[in-house]
C-alpha positions in Angstrom: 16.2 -16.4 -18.9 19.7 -17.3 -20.3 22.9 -18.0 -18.2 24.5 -14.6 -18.8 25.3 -12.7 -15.8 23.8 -10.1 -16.0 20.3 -10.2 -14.3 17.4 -7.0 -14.5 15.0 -7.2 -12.0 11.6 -5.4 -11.9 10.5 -3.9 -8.5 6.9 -3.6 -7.2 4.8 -3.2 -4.3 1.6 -2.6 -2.7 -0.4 -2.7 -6.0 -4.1 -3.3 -3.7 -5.7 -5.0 -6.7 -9.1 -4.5 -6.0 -9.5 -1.4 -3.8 -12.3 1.0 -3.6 -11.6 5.0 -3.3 -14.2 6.2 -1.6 -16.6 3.4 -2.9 -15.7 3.5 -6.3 -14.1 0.6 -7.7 -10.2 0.7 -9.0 -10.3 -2.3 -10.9 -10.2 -1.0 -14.5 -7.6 1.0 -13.1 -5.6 -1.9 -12.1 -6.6 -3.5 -15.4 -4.5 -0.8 -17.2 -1.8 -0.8 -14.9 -0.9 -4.5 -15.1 -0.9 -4.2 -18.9 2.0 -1.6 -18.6 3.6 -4.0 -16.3 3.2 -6.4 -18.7 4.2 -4.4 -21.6 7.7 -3.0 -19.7 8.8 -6.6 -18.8 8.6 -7.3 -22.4 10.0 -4.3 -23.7 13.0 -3.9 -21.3 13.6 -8.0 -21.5 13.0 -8.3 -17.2 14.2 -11.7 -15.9 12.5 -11.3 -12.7 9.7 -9.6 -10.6 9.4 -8.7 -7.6 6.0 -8.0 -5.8 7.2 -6.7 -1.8 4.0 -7.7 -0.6 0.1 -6.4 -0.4 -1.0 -7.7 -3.9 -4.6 -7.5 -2.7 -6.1 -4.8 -0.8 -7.8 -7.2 1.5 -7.1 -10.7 2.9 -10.2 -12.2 0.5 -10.1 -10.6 -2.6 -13.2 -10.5 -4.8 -13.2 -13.0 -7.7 -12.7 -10.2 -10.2 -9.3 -9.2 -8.7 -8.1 -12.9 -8.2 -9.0 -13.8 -12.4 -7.1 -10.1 -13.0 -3.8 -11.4 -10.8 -3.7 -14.7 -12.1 -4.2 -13.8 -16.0 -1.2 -11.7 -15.4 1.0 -14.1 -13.8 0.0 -16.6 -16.6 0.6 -13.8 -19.6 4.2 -12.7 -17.7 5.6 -16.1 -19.9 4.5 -14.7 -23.0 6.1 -11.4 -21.9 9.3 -13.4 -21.2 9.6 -12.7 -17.7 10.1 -16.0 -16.5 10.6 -15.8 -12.9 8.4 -14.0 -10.6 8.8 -13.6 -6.3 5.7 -12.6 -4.2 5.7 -11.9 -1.2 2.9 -11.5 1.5 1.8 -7.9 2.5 0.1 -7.1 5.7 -3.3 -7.0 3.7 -2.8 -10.0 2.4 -3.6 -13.9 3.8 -0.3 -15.5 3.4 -2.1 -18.8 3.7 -4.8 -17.7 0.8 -1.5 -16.6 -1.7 0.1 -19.5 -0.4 -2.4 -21.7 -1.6 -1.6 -22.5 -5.3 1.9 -22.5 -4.8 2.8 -25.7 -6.0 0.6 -25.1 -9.2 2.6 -22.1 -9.7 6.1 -22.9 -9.3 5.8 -25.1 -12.6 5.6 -21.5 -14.1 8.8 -19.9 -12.3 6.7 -18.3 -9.7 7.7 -18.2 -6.6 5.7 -17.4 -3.4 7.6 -18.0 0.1 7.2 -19.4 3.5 6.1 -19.6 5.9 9.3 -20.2 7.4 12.6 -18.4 7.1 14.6 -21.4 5.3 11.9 -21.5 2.5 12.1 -17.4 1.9 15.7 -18.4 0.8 15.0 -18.3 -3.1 17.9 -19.1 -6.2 16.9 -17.9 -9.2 18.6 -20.3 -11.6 19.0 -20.2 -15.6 17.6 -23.4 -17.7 20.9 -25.3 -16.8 20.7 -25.1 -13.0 23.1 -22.5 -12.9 22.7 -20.1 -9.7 21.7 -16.5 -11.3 20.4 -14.6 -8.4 19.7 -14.9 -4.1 16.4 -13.6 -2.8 15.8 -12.8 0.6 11.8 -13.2 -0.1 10.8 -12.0 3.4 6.9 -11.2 3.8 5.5 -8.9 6.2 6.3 -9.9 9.5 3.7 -9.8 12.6 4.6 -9.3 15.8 3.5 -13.0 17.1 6.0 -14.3 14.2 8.6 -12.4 15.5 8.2 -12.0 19.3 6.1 -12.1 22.6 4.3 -9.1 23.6 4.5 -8.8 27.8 1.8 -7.5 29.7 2.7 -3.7 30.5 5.1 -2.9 27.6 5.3 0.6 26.8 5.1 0.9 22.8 8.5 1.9 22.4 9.7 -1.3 24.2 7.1 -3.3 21.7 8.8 -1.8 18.5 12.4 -2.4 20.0 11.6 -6.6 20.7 9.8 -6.2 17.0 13.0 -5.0 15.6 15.3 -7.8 17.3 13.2 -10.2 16.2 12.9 -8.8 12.8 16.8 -8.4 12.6 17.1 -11.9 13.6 14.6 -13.2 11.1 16.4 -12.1 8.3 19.3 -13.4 9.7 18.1 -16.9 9.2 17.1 -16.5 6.1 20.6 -14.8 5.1 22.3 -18.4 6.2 20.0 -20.2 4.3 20.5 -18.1 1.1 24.2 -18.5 1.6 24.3 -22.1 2.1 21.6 -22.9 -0.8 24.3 -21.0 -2.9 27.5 -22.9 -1.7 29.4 -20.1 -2.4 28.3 -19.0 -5.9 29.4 -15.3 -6.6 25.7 -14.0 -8.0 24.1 -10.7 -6.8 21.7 -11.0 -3.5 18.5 -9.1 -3.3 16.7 -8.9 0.1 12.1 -8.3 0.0 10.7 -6.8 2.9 7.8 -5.0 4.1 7.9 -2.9 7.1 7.8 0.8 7.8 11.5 1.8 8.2 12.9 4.9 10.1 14.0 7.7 7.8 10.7 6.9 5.5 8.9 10.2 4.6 5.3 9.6 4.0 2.1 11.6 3.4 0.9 13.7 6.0 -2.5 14.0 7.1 -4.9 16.3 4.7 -6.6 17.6 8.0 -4.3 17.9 10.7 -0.8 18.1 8.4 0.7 15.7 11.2 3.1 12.6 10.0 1.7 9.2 11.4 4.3 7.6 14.2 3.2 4.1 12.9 1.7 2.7 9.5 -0.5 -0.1 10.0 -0.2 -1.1 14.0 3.6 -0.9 14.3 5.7 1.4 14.7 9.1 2.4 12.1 12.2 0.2 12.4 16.1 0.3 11.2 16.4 -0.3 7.6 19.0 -2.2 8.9 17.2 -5.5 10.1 18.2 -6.8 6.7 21.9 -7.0 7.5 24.5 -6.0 5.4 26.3 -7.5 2.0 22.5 -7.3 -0.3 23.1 -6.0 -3.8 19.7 -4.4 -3.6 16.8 -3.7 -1.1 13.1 -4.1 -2.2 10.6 -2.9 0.3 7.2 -2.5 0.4 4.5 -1.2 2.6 4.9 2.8 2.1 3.5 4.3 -0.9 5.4 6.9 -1.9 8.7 5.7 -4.1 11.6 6.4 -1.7 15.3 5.7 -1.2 16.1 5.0 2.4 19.9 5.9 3.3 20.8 4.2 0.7 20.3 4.3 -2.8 20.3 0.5 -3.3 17.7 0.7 -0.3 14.3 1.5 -2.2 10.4 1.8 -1.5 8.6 1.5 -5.0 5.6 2.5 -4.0 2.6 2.0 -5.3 2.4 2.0 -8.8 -0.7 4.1 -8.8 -2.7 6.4 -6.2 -4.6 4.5 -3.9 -6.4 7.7 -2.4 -6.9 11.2 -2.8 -3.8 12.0 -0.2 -1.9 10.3 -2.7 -2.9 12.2 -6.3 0.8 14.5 -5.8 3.1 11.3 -5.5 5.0 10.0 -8.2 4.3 6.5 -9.1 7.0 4.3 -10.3 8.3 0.4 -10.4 12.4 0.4 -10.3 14.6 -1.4 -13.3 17.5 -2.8 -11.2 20.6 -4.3 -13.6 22.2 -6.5 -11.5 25.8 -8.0 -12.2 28.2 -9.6 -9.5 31.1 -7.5 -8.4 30.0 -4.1 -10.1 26.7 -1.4 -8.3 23.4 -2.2 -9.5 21.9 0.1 -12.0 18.7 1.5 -10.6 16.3 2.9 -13.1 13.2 4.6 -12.0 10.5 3.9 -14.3 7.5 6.4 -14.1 3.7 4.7 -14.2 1.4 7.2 -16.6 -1.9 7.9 -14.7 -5.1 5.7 -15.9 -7.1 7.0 -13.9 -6.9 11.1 -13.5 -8.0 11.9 -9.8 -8.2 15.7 -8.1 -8.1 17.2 -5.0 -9.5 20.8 -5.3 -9.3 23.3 -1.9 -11.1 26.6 -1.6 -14.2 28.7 -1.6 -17.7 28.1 -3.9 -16.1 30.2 -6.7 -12.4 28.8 -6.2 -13.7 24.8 -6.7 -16.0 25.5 -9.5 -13.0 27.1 -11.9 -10.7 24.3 -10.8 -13.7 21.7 -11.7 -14.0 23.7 -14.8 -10.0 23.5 -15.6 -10.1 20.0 -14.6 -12.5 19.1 -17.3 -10.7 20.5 -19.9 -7.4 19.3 -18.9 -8.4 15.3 -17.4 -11.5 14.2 -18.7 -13.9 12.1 -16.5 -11.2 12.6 -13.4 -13.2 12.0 -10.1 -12.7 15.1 -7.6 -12.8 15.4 -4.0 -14.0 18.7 -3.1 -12.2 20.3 0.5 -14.6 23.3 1.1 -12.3 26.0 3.3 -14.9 28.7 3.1 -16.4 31.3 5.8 -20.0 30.6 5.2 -21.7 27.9 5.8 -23.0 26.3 2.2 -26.0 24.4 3.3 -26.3 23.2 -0.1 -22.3 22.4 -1.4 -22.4 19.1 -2.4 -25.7 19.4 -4.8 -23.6 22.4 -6.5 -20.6 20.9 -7.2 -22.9 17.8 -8.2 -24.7 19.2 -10.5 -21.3 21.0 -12.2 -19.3 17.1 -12.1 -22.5 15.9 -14.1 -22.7 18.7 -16.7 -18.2 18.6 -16.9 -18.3 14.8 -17.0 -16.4 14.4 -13.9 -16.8 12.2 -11.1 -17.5 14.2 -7.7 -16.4 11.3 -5.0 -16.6 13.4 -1.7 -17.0 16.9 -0.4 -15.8 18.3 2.6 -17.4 20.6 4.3 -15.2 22.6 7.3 -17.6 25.7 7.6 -20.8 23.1 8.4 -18.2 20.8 10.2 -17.2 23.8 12.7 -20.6 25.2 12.6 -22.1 22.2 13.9 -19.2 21.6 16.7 -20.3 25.2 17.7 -24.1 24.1 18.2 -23.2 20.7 20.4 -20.3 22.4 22.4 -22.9 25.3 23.0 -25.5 22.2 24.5 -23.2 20.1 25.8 -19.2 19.2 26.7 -17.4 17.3 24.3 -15.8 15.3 26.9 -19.6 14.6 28.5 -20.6 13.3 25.2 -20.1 9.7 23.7 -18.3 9.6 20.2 -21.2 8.3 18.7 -23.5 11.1 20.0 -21.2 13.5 18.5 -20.9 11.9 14.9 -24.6 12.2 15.1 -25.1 15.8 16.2 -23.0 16.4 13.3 -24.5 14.2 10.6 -28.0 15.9 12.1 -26.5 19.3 10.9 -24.3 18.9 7.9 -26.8 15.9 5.8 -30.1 16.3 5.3 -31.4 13.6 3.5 -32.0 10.6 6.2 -30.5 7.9 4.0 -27.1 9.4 3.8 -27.2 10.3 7.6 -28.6 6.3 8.4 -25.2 4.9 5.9 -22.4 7.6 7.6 -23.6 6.1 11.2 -23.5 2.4 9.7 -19.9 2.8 9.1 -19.1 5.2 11.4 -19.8 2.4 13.9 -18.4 -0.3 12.2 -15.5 2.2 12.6 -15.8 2.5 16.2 -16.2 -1.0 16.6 -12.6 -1.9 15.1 -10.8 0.7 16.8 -12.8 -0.3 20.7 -11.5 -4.1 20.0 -7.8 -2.9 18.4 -7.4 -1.0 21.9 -8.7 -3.7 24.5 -6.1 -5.9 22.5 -3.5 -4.3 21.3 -0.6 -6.3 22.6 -2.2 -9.1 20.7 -1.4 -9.8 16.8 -4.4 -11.1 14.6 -3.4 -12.7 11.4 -4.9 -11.2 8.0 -8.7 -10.5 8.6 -10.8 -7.8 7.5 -10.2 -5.6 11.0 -6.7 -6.3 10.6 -5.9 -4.9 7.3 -8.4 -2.1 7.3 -6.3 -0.3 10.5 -4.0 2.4 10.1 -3.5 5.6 7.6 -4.2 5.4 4.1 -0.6 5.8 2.9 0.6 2.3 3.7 -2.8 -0.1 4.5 
């Protein structure tokens, strides 16, 4: 990085290195995608990167996704980006990125925290000379912010969440300004939080918009305060402007699940100079990994699985049946025609068997007489017929039920990064 003035950024988020789609494995996937990286910070000359938090899909990553991160970070030199910024995402363990920190800032990268005065991060050329302020704030829990009360409606949770929040940032803000002592360089702020006026994927079933991502609910876009050159958030995966244009979600820079195969994945080229509006460049992420949702009858699926193989060779498929009969035997169809296609059938869902079997129970028995796992197994009893699949479903179906009994006897209380902690909430923003 030279001492000119003019500084380009790269913005990222929520890359979940390491994530399985419905048990399949992404991590060629994000083999492939942190090459591009590599190869646009190199072709576009980036000074700096920005990762806005969840760099891992969960708070122990396997030691195949740790040696994929790491040989990037080490490889961004030769790509002459010299100055990278993570941040902590709510899937990550803070403490576990923190970790090497030291080791890492010898190699201009920079991971924050835990406090507000050490998020306050200059970017400085080979002579000391200030280039560029980052507000490197990580995803904020509630305990880090405020103190739930007993009896607090959720609205009156989110509202204290947001003070605090707004006041976090605040700190850091001072911090940034008086490490800077007054040098005119542009000012970034990181964050990762769902803000109001965020559009995000709707369910696949219901079509209904989620109220919260992860346990907490949206929040002003505004908690940053004002006089930042440029806004990099994380957490949603859709790439998004939010009121403002310098005000950006970049999304995740691939799909992350099947709800996500329509969004268009991107990182954001920001071309920053003091005194003048950041140039904002959308840079699209080409697909490694071609992935299909198909809808319809028995005839209507097989001719898009047919299309598909022509068109996206060796894409995996999930398979929404929305058919009038019944299909006892779907999924060894549509199996049979991904293994002859060269496709990669992940799931099928079946709503004719799913509403023909909530017809038998509610026929025997009330719903509302009937515990949840009763009713999971009625309907694993009638839509699976091989015993090992129905013994796996009720594994995890409990495990399920499990995490969701202790999120709601606590769920005024905040638990740092853990397994049950990062695994709650809609797929669009884990």
């Amino acid at each position: 990085m030279d001492s000119t003035e003019v500084v380009r950024i790269l913005h990222t988020s929520d890359w979940h290195l390491g994530k399985e789609v419905i048990r399949e494995s992404t991590i060629d996937m994000d083999r492939k995608m942190l090459e591009w990286i590599l190869s646009l910070c190199r072709e576009r000359s980036v000074d700096c990167l920005l990762i806005s938090g969840d760099v891992f899909d969960v708070a122990m990553p396997s030691n195949e996704a740790q040696r994929l991160y790491y040989s990037f970070l080490s490889r961004l030199l030769e790509a002459g980006c010299r100055r990278v910024v993570v941040t902590p995402g709510n899937h990550d363990s803070a403490n576990f990125l923190r970790a090497p920190a030291a080791m890492l800032s010898q190699l201009g990268i920079v991971v924050p925290g835990p406090d507000p005065e050490s998020e306050a991060v200059v970017i400085r050329d080979d002579s000391g000379v200030p280039l560029l302020g980052i507000g490197a704030v990580p995803f904020l829990r509630e305990s880090e912010v405020r103190l739930s009360l007993e009896g607090m409606t959720d609205g009156e949770r989110w509202a204290l969440y947001e003070k605090g929040v707004r006041a976090h940032y605040a700190r850091v803000r001072e911090a940034l300004d008086a490490r800077l002592a007054g040098a005119a360089v542009p000012r970034v702020a990181m964050g990762h939080f769902f803000a109001l006026g965020t559009s995000i994927t709707p369910d696949p079933e219901t079509g209904e918009v989620p109220q919260t991502v992860g346990t907490l609910g949206a929040i002003s876009p505004d908690v940053v305060g004002d006089g930042w050159d440029y806004v990099a958030l994380g957490h949603i995966h859709r790439a998004q402007t939010v009121g403002r244009e310098n005000i950006r979600y970049s999304g995740s820079p691939q799909p992350l699940s099947f709800r996500e195969v329509k969004n268009e994945n991107q990182v954001v080229l920001v071309t920053l100079e003091e005194g003048k509006a950041p140039d904002i460049e959308p840079v699209y992420v080409p697909r490694f990994q071609p992935m299909e949702r198909l809808e319809g009858d028995v005839d209507g699926i097989c001719a898009a699985m047919e299309r598909v193989a022509r068109e996206e060779p060796g894409a995996w498929i999930e398979a929404n049946y929305t058919g009038v009969t019944e299909q006892p035997d779907l999924t060894e169809k549509l199996q049979e025609l991904a293994l002859a296609r060269g496709l990669k059938l992940l799931a099928v869902r079946n709503q004719a068997a799913f509403r023909y079997a909530l017809s038998k129970t509610a026929l025997s028995q009330s719903l509302e007489e009937m515990e949840p796992e009763d009713v999971f197994r009625q309907l694993l009893t009638e839509c699976h017929k091989e015993e090992a699949a129905r013994k796996r479903l009720m594994e995890t179906f409990e495990e399920a039920l499990a995490i969701v009994r202790v999120n709601e006897a606590g769920k005024d209380r905040d638990e740092d990064s853990s397994p049950s902690d990062v695994k709650n909430g809609p797929e669009t923003a884990e």
